[in-house]
C-alpha positions, 0 to 999 in steps of 0.5 A: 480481491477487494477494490476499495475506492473513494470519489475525489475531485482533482483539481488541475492548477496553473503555476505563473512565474511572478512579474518579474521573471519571465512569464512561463506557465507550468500546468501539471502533467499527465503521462503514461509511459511503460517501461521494459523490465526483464521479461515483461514491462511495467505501466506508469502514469505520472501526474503532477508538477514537473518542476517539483520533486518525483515521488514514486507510489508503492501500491498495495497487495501484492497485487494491488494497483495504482489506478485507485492511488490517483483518486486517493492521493492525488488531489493533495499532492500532486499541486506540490509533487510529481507522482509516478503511480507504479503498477507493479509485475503483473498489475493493473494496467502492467501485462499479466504475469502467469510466470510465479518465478518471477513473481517474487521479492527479488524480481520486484526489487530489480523492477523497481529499480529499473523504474526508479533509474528511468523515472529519474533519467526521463523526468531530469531527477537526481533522486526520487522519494518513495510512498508505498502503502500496505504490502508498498511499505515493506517493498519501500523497506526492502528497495532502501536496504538494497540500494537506498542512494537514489532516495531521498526520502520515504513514507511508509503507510499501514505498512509492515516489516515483520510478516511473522508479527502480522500473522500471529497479531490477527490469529492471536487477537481472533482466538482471544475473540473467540474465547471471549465470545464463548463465554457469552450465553449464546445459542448452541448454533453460535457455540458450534460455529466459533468452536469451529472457527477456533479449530481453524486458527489452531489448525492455521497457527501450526501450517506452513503457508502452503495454502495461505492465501486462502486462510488469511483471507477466510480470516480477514473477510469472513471471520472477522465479522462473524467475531464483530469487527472490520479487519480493515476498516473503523469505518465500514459505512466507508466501504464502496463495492466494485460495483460502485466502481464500475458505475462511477464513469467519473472515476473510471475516466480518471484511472483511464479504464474501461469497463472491460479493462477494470473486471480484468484487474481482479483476476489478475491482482488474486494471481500475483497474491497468491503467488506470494502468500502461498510460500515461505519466502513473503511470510517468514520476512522479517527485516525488523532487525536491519532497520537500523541501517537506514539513514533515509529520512522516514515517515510511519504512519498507521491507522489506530485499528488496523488489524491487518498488519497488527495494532503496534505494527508502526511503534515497532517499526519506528522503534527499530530505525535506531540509525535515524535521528529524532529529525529525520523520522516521525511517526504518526497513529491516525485516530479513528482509522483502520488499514486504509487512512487515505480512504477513512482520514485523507486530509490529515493523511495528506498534510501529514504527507506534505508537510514530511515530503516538503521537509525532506526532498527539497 
């Protein structure tokens, strides 16, 4: 697992009623709190302004964590929302999970649920609004057809909602590299290692997912450069190790982790992941057609090259929500930016956040 981060300041500001009221100080809030889920508990930092609405974050992965997401987005929004950064079963700063029966969608619906119901009890909420980036996107999706009463507004960024099209878009546009690239005069060196390559994803197009989790990352991290491109990123001179992480005492202080604390999270996050990508269950989801029942106002918002859900991910999916009127959804293709816009394009990506959230969940 990668750990992609960006160094941000957050700035911690004062709201004062005006003259004429009486003089109350608002100061943004910081609290983590864990809440009991079946089996287990869930770790939740929440930051921001009390007195606006409660936004919660769906990190990536699965397996992900949100720590990062504090770094990423808090500094545009948590002036103007209160943002509660989920670690999900099994990550982060939540308890590990060596239990793949309950590492599944149903488990992390019921979870978010029991979070969402706290979250709004503790916080004197009525509803909550939901952000979740990447793997986020699908289980905002997922939770809304469930039970999409408690929310008032959702934005789904780099997310999917069609595993199958994501796996046939990055497989296909390889091959298609690959052919093109063995057209070139090249070495017989380079000839054999695509001949091999193209075997591979032949090999991969007809498997079953049993051992997914590491050909989809042999994909994305090792033959995508071999094939010149970043499946993630347009950008790569934005790429910051772990490494960096770990020497950054700043960051490490705002995400509230230790050295120690932080080299654990890897290990953790490649156990949940590959309790998902190795099944069917995560990659034959395909909720695209149910689209159509969402009345929650709906935000999609893609990077133009990101290749790991697949370029035309978030043209599909806003095509698909046919019950939102042009009013209650938008969508927005981020120019110059891969599978991480909050790292590549955070300031358009924050006030297209704010300008949604403001729109909607007031």
């Amino acid at each position: 697992m990668r750990f992609i981060i960006i160094l941000s300041a957050i700035a911690t500001t004062l709201f004062v009623a005006s003259c004429n009221e009486k003089k109350t100080a608002y100061k943004n809030i910081d609290n983590e709190i864990m809440i009991d889920v079946p089996e287990s508990e869930l770790y939740v930092r929440v930051r921001g302004n009390l007195q606006k609405p409660l936004i919660v974050n769906l990190h990536g992965g699965p397996g992900g964590y949100s720590g990062i997401d504090i770094g990423l987005m808090g500094p545009g929004l948590e002036d103007k929302f209160l943002i509660a950064y989920l670690d999900q079963r099994g990550c982060g700063k939540s308890p590990e999970c060596q239990n793949k029966l309950l590492l599944t969608i149903r488990q992390y619906l019921e979870d978010l649920d029991i979070v969402i119901d706290s979250l709004r009890n503790r916080y004197n909420k009525k509803q909550v609004a939901l952000m979740g980036t990447s793997w986020g996107g699908m289980y905002g999706f997922l939770y809304l057809l469930k039970d999409s009463t408690k929310v008032n507004a959702f934005a789904c960024i780099d997310g999917k909602v069609n595993s199958q099209y994501q796996n046939d878009f990055l497989l296909n546009f390889q091959v298609r590299k690959v052919n093109e690239l063995l057209l070139d005069d090249i070495s017989d060196e380079r000839k054999s290692v695509l001949k091999k390559i193209a075997n591979e994803l032949e090999r991969i197009k007809h498997s079953d997912y049993t051992n997914f989790y590491e050909d989809v990352n042999w994909m994305l991290h090792e033959v995508s450069p071999l094939l010149g491109f970043n499946a993630y990123f347009a950008d790569t001179s934005k790429i910051i190790s772990m490494n960096s992480v770990l020497k950054d005492t700043a960051l490490l202080h705002l995400m509230n982790y230790s050295e120690e604390e932080y080299l654990k999270i890897g290990d953790k996050a490649a156990f949940v992941n590959q309790a998902f990508l190795n099944g069917s269950e995560y990659n034959d989801i395909n909720i695209e057609n149910e689209l159509t029942t969402i009345k929650t106002p709906t935000l999609v918002i893609q990077g133009d090259q990101d290749y790991v859900v697949g370029l035309g991910h978030a043209e599909l999916i806003y095509d698909a929500l046919l019950g939102l009127s042009e009013e209650n959804k938008e969508l927005h293709i981020l120019p110059n930016t891969g599978h991480c816009p909050a790292i590549e394009n955070p300031e358009l990506l924050s006030e297209i956040l704010i300008a949604f959230f403001e729109k909607h969940c007031y």
